[in-house]
FIMARDO-181160 format. One record per residue (C-alpha): residue in one letter; x, y, z. Coordinates in steps of 0.2 Angstrom, whole numbers. Layout:
BEGIN
(site 'A', (X, Y, Z)),
...
This chain:
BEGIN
(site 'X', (168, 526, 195)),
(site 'X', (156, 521, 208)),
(site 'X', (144, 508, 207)),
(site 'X', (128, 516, 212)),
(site 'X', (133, 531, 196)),
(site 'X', (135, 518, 187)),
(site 'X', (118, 511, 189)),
(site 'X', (112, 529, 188)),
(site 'X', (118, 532, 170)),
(site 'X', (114, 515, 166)),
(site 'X', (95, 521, 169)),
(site 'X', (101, 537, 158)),
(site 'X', (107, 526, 145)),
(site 'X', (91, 513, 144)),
(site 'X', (80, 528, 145)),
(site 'X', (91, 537, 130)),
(site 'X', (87, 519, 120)),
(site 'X', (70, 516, 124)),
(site 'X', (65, 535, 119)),
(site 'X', (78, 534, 102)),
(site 'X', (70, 517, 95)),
(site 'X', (52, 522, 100)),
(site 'X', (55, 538, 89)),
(site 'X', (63, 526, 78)),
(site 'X', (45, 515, 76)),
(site 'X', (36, 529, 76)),
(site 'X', (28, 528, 92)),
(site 'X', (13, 539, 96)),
(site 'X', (19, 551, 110)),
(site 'X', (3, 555, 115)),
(site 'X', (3, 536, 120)),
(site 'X', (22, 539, 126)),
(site 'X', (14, 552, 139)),
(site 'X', (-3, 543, 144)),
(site 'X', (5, 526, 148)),
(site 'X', (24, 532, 155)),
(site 'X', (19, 533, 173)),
(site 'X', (7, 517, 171)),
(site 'X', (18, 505, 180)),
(site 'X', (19, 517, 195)),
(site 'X', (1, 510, 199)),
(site 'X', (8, 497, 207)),
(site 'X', (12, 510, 222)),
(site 'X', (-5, 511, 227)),
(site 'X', (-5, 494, 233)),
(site 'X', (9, 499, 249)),
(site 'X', (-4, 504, 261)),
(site 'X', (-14, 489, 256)),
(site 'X', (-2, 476, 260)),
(site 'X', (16, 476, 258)),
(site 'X', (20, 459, 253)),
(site 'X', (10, 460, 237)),
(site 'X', (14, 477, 235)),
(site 'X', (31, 473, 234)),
(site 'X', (30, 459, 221)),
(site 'X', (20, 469, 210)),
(site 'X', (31, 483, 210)),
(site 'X', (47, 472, 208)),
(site 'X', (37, 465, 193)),
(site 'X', (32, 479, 186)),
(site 'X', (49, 488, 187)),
(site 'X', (64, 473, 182)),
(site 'X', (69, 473, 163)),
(site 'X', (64, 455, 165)),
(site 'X', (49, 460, 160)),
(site 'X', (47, 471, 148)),
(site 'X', (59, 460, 139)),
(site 'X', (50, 445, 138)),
(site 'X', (34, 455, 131)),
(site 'X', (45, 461, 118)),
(site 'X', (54, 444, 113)),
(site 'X', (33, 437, 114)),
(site 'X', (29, 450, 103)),
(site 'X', (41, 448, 91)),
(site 'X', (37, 428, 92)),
(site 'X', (21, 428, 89)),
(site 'X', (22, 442, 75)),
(site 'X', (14, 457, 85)),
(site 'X', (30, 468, 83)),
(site 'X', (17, 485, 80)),
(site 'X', (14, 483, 99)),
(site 'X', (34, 484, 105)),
(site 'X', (30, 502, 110)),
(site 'X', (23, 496, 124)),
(site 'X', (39, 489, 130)),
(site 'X', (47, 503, 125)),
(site 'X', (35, 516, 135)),
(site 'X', (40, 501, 149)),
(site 'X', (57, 500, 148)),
(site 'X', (57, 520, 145)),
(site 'X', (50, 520, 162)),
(site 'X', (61, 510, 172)),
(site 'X', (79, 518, 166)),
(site 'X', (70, 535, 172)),
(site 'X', (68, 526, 188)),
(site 'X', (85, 519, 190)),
(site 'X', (93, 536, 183)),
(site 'X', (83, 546, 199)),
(site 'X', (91, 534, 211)),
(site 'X', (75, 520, 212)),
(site 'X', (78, 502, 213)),
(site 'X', (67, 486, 215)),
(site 'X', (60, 488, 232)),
(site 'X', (64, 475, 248)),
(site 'X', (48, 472, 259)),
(site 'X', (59, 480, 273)),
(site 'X', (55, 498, 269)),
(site 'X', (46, 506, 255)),
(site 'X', (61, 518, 254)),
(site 'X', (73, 502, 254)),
(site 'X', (78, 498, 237)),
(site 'X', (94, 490, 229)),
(site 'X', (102, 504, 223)),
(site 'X', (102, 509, 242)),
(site 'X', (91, 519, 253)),
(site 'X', (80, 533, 244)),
């Protein structure tokens, strides 16, 4: 199998998780709707400068993230606010499943999963 359709069901597969255990903790899916898009935000910041723009995204859109909110979370005993993270992590497998990586400064349309 390819790499690239690996990544691709790899997004399938973290967005299958995400959505499973946010049913699984009773997540509001009103909230689920509201906040899925949220880190796309970061987009608007392109036009604006593409440096930033890039670091924000990459931020915004690595499990890195996501994960360590969740691990703080579960640290500090906030565990009712892991949806969040799920919404988050939700969000970036959707990404990687349509073909969206991290972005390079390059291109917006340069990504690692290849050129979009």
């Amino acid at each position: 199998m390819k790499p690239k359709l690996l990544l691709h069901l790899e997004g399938v597969a973290i967005l299958a998780a995400s959505c499973i255990l946010y049913q699984h903790i009773h997540g509001s899916w009103l909230w689920f709707a509201v906040l899925f898009l949220a880190p796309d935000i970061s987009l608007f910041l392109f036009p604006l400068n593409k440096k930033i723009a890039t670091a924000a995204y990459n931020f915004v859109h690595t499990y890195t993230t996501p994960i360590l909110l969740s691990v703080a979370l579960w640290l500090l005993g906030q565990t009712s606010y892991l949806w969040i993270a799920l919404i988050w992590t939700a969000h970036i497998g959707m990404d990687r499943m349509f073909g969206y990586g991290l972005k390079y400064e390059t291109a917006f349309k340069d990504t690692h999963l290849g050129r979009v």
